[in-house]
N, C-alpha and C positions, 0 to 999 in steps of 0.2 A: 233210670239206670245210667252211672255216666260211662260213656264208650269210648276209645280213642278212635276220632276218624281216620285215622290212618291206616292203624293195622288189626284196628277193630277189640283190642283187648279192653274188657271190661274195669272196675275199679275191685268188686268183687275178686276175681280172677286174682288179681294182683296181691290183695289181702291172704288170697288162699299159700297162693305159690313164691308170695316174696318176689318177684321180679315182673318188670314193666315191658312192656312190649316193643315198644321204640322211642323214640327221643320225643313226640307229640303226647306222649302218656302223660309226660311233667304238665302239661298243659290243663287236664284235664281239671275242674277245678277240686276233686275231690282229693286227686291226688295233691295236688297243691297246699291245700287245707292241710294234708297229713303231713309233707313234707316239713312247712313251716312251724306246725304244733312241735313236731319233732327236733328242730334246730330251735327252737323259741324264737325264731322268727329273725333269723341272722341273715345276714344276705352275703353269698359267695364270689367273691373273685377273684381272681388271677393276679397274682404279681406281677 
């Protein structure tokens, strides 16, 4: 199961309720997986 060591929210969890627990959640590599599937694998930044 992957967990954020942070604030402890699960990937599960996330899935469920739509919202990530704190900024280490990105981290997590499942989320990650979902995010990039999601944007097709764009990479974001700042102007």
């Amino acid at each position: 199961m992957d967990k954020c060591p942070k604030c402890g929210t699960t990937f599960e969890e996330i899935l469920e309720n739509g919202f990530v627990g704190c900024e280490k959640c990105y981290e997590m590599p499942s989320v990650k997986k979902a995010v990039d599937k999601m944007f097709n694998n764009k990479k974001h930044k700042i102007n």
